[in-house]
VOPAGU-2260 file (C-alpha; in pm, 1 decimal, decimal comma):
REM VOPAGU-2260
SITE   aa  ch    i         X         Y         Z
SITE  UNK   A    0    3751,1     184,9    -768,9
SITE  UNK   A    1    3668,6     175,5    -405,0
SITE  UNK   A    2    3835,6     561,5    -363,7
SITE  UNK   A    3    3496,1     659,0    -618,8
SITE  UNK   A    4    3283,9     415,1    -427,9
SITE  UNK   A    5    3292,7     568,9    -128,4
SITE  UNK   A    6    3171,7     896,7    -282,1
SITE  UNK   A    7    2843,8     748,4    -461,0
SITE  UNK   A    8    2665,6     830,8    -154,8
SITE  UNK   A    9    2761,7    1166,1    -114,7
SITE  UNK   A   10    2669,3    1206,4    -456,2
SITE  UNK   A   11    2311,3    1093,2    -425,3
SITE  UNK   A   12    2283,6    1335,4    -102,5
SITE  UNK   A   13    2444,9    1654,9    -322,2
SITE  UNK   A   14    2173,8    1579,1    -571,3
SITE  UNK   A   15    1881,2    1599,3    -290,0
SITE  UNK   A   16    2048,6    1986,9    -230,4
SITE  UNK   A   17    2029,2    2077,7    -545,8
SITE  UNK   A   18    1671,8    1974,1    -559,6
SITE  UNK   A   19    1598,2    2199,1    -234,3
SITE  UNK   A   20    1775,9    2505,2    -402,8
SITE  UNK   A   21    1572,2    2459,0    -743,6
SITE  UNK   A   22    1284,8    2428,6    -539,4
SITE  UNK   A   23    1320,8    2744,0    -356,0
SITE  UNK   A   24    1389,7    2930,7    -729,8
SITE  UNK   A   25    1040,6    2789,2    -818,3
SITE  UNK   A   26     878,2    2830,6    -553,4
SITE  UNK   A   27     948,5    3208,9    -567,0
SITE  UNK   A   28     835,9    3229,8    -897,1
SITE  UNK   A   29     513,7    3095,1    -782,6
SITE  UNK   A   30     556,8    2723,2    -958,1
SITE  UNK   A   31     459,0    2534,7    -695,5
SITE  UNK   A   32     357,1    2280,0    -990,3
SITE  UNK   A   33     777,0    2240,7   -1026,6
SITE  UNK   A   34     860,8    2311,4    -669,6
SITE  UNK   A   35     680,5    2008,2    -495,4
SITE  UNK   A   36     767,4    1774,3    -751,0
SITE  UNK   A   37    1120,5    1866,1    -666,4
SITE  UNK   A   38    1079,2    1820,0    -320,0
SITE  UNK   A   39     977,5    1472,2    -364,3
SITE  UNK   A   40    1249,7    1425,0    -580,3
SITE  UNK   A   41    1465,6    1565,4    -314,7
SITE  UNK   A   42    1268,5    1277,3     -70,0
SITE  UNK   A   43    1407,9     980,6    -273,2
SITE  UNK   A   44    1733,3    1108,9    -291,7
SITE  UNK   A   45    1743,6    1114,8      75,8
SITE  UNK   A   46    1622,6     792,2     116,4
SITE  UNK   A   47    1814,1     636,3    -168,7
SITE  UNK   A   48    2168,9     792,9      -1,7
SITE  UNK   A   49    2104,1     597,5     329,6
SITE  UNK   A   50    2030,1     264,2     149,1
SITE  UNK   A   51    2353,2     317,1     -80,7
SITE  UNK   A   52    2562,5     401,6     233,2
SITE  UNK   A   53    2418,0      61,6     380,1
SITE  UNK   A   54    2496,4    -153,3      65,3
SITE  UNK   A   55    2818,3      25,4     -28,4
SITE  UNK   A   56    2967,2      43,7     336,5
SITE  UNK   A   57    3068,1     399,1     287,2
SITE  UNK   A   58    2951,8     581,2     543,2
SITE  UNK   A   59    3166,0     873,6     648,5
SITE  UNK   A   60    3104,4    1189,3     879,1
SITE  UNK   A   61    3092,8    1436,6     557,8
SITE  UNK   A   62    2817,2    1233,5     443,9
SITE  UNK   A   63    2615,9    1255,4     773,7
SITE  UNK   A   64    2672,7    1662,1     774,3
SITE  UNK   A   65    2622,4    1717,5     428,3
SITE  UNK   A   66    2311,8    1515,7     452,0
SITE  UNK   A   67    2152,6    1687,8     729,6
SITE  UNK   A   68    2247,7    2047,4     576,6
SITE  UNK   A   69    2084,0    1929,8     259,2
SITE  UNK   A   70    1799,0    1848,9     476,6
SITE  UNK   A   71    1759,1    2171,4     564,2
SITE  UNK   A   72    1737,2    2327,3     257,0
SITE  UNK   A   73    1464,2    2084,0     126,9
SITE  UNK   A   74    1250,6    1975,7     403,1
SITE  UNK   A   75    1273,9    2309,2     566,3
SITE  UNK   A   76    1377,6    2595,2     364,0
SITE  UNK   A   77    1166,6    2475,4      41,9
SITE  UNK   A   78     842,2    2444,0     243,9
SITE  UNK   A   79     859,8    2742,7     469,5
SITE  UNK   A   80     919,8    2968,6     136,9
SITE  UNK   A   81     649,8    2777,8     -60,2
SITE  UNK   A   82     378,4    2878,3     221,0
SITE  UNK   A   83     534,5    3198,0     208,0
SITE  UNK   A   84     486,2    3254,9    -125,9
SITE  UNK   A   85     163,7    3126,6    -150,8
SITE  UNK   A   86      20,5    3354,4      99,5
SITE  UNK   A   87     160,1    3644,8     -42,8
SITE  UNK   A   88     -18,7    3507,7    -374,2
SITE  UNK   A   89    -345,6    3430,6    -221,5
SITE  UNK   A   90    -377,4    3720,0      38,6
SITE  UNK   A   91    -245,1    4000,4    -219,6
SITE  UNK   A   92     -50,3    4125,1     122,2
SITE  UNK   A   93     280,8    4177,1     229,3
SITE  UNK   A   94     216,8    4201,3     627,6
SITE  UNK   A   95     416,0    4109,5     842,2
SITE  UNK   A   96     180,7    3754,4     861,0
SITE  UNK   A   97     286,8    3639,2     565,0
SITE  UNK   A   98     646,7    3615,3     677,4
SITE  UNK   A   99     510,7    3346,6     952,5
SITE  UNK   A  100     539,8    3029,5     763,3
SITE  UNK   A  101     925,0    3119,3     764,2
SITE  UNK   A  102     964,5    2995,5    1131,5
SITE  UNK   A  103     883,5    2643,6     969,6
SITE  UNK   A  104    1259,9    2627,5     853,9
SITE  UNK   A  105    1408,4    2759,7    1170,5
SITE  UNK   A  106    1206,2    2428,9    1371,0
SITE  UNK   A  107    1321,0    2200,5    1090,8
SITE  UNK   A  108    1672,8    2323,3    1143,9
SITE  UNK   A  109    1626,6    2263,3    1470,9
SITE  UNK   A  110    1491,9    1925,6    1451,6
SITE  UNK   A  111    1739,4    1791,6    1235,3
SITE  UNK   A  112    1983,5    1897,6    1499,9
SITE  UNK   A  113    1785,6    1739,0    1770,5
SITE  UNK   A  114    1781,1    1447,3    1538,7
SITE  UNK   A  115    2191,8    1408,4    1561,0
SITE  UNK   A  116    2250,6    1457,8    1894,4
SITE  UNK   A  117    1911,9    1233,1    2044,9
SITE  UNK   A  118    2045,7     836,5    2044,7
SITE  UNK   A  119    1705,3     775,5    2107,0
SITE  UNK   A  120    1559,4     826,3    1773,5
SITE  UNK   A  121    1744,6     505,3    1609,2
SITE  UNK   A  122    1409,5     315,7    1498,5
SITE  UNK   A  123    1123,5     563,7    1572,1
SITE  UNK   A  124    1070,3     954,1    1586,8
SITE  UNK   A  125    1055,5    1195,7    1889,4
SITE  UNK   A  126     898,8    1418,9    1669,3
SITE  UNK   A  127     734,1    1501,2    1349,1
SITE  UNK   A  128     997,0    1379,6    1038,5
SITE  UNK   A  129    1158,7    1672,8     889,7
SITE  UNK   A  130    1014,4    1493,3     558,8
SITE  UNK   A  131     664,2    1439,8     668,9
SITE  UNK   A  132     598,9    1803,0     797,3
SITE  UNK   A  133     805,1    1977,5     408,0
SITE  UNK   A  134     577,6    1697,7     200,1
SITE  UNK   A  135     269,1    1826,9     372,8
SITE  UNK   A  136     359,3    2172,6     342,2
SITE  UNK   A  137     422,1    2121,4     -28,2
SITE  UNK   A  138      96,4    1929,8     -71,3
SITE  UNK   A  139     -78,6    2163,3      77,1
SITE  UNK   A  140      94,4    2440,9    -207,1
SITE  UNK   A  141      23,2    2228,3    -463,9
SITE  UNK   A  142    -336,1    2140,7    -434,3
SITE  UNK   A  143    -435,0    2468,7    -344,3
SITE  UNK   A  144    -236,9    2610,7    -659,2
SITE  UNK   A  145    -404,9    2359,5    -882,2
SITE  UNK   A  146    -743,2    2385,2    -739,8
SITE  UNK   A  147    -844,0    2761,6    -669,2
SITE  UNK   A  148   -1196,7    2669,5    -603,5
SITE  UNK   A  149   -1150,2    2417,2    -296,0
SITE  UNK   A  150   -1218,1    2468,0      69,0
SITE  UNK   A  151    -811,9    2463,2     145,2
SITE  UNK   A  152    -769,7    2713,0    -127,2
SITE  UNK   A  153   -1024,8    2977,7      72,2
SITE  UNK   A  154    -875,8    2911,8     381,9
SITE  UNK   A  155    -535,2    3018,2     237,1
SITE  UNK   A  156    -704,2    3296,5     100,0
SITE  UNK   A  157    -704,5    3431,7     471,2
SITE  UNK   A  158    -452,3    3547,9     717,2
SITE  UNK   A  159    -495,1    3313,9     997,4
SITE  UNK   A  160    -502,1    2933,5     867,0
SITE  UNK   A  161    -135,9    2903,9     710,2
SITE  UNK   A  162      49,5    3095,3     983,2
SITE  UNK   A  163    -126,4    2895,9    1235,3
SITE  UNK   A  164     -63,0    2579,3    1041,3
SITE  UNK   A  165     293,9    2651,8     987,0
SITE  UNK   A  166     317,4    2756,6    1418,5
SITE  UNK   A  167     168,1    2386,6    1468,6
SITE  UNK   A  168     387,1    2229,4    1240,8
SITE  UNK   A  169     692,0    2391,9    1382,3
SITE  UNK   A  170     554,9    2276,5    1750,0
SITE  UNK   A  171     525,3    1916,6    1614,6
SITE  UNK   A  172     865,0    1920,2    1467,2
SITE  UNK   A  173    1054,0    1974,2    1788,8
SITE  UNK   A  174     787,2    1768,1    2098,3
SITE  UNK   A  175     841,3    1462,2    2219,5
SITE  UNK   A  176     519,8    1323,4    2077,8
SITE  UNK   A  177     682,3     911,7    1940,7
SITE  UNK   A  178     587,6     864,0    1588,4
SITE  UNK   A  179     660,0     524,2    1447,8
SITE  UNK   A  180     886,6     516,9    1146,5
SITE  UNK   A  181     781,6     466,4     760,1
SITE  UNK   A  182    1087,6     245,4     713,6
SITE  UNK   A  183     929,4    -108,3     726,2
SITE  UNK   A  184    1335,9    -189,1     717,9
SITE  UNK   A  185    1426,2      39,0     973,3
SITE  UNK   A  186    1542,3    -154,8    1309,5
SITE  UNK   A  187    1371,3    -419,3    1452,0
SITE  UNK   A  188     998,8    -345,2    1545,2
SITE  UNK   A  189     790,1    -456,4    1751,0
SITE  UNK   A  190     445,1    -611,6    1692,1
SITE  UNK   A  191     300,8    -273,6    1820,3
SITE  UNK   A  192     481,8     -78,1    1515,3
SITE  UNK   A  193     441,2    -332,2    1264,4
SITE  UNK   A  194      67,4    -326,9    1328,8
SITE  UNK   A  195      53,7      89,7    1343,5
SITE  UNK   A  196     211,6      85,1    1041,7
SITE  UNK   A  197     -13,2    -130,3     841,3
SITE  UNK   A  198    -324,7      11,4     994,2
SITE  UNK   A  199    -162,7     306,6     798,3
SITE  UNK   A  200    -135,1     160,3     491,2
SITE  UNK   A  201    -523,3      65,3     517,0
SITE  UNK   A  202    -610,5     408,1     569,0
SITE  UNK   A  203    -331,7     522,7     278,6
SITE  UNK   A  204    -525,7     279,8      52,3
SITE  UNK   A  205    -903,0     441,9     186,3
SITE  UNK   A  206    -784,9     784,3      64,5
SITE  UNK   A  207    -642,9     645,8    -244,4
SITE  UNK   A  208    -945,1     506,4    -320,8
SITE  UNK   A  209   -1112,2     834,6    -184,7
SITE  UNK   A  210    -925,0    1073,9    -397,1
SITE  UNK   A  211    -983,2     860,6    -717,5
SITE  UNK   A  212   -1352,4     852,6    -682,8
SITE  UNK   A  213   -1391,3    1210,3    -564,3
SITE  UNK   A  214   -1192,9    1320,3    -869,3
SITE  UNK   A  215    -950,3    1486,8    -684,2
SITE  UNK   A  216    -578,6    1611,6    -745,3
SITE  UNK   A  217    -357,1    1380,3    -698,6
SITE  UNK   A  218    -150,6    1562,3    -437,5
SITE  UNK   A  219    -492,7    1478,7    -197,5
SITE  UNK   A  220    -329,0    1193,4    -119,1
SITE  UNK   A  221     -14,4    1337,3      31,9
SITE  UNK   A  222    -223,0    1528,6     181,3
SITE  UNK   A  223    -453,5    1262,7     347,1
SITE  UNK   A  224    -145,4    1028,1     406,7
SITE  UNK   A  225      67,8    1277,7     610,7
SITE  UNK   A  226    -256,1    1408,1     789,1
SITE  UNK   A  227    -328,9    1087,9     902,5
SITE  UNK   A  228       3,3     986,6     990,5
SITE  UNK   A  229       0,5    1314,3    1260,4
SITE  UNK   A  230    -313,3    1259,6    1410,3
SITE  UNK   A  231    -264,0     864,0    1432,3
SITE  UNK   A  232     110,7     944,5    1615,6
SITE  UNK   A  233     -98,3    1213,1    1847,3
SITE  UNK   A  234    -386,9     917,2    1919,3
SITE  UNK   A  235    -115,3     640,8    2026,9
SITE  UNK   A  236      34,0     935,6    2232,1
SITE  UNK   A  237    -246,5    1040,6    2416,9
SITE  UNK   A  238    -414,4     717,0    2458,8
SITE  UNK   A  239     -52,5     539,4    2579,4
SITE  UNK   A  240     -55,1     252,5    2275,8
């Protein structure tokens, strides 16, 4: 019982892969209304493989490769082919701009790799989240897919706001900006964290509220979260909190 135990985690982490490469099939069929919700489901299986390591007490160095290479694939594969696809959609263009957003999963690679090797990063970020950065990036697919009228859906009509977007992202991935973890169980924090993180709860609960009264899709509130989270983690940066 304990040999099939051990491989439950594992398991869970496989499934987040398989998510990222069904994903990426979507995504290049232009379903970005399958694609994100994939990569979200991809996001709790990578969450849920952690916590079943922790309870199970079967962690094991295949899991911690396998789940970084299936990070990859999700969090920075899926979105870099997503905003890919959707300019080539949006632009009617095959330049060489549109192939931009691919640096996205280069940076992510790159992060996660960062992520391993940095002993610093145990209870906070050095760093945008792998995560974070794919979930806005599929957000951002989403919404714009689903609402061809809106502002966002213009600007990704054009050839400068997604590559420079995606060139941002990839900068944010790999900095040393701190940004405070979403794991209210991750580590012990500080008063200073636990008090960052609520104030972003508030403001997750503002744009709920925002979103529902605007009438808005629902993937506005990824979008708001994630946005928020960034520019809060740039704030306490600059301003030294």
């Amino acid at each position: 019982m304990r040999r099939i135990v051990r491989f439950i985690p594992d398991f869970i982490t496989s499934l987040n892969l398989l998510c990222g490469v069904a994903g990426i099939v979507f995504a290049f069929r232009g379903r970005f209304d399958i694609a994100f919700p994939l990569m979200l489901a991809a996001a709790v299986f990578d969450f849920m493989d952690g916590l079943a390591a922790r309870l199970l007490d079967a962690y094991s160095p295949l899991g911690k490769e396998l789940d970084s290479l299936s990070d990859v694939v999700s969090f920075g594969v899926l979105p870099a082919v997503m905003l890919h696809c959707l300019m080539r959609a949006c632009t009617f263009s095959d330049s060489w701009v549109v192939w931009v957003p691919l640096v996205l999963a280069v940076f992510s690679g790159l992060r996660l790799a960062k992520f391993n090797l940095d002993e610093r990063q145990k209870d906070s970020f050095l760093g945008l989240p792998t995560p974070a950065c794919a979930m806005l990036c599929g957000a951002f697919c989403y919404y714009v897919a689903f609402t061809p009228g809106s502002v966002l859906a213009a600007w990704a009509g054009g050839m400068v706001f997604v590559p420079v977007m995606s060139v941002l992202l990839s900068a944010l991935l790999v900095c040393e900006i701190p940004m405070f973890s979403f794991k209210f169980g991750c580590g012990k924090a500080d008063g200073t964290v636990r008090w960052k993180r609520l104030a972003l709860l508030l403001l997750v609960a503002l744009s709920v509220l925002a979103v529902v009264l605007l009438r808005l899709n629902w993937s506005a509130v990824v979008l708001l979260t994630l946005t928020l989270y960034i520019l809060k983690n740039i704030v306490y940066w600059v301003f030294k909190v």
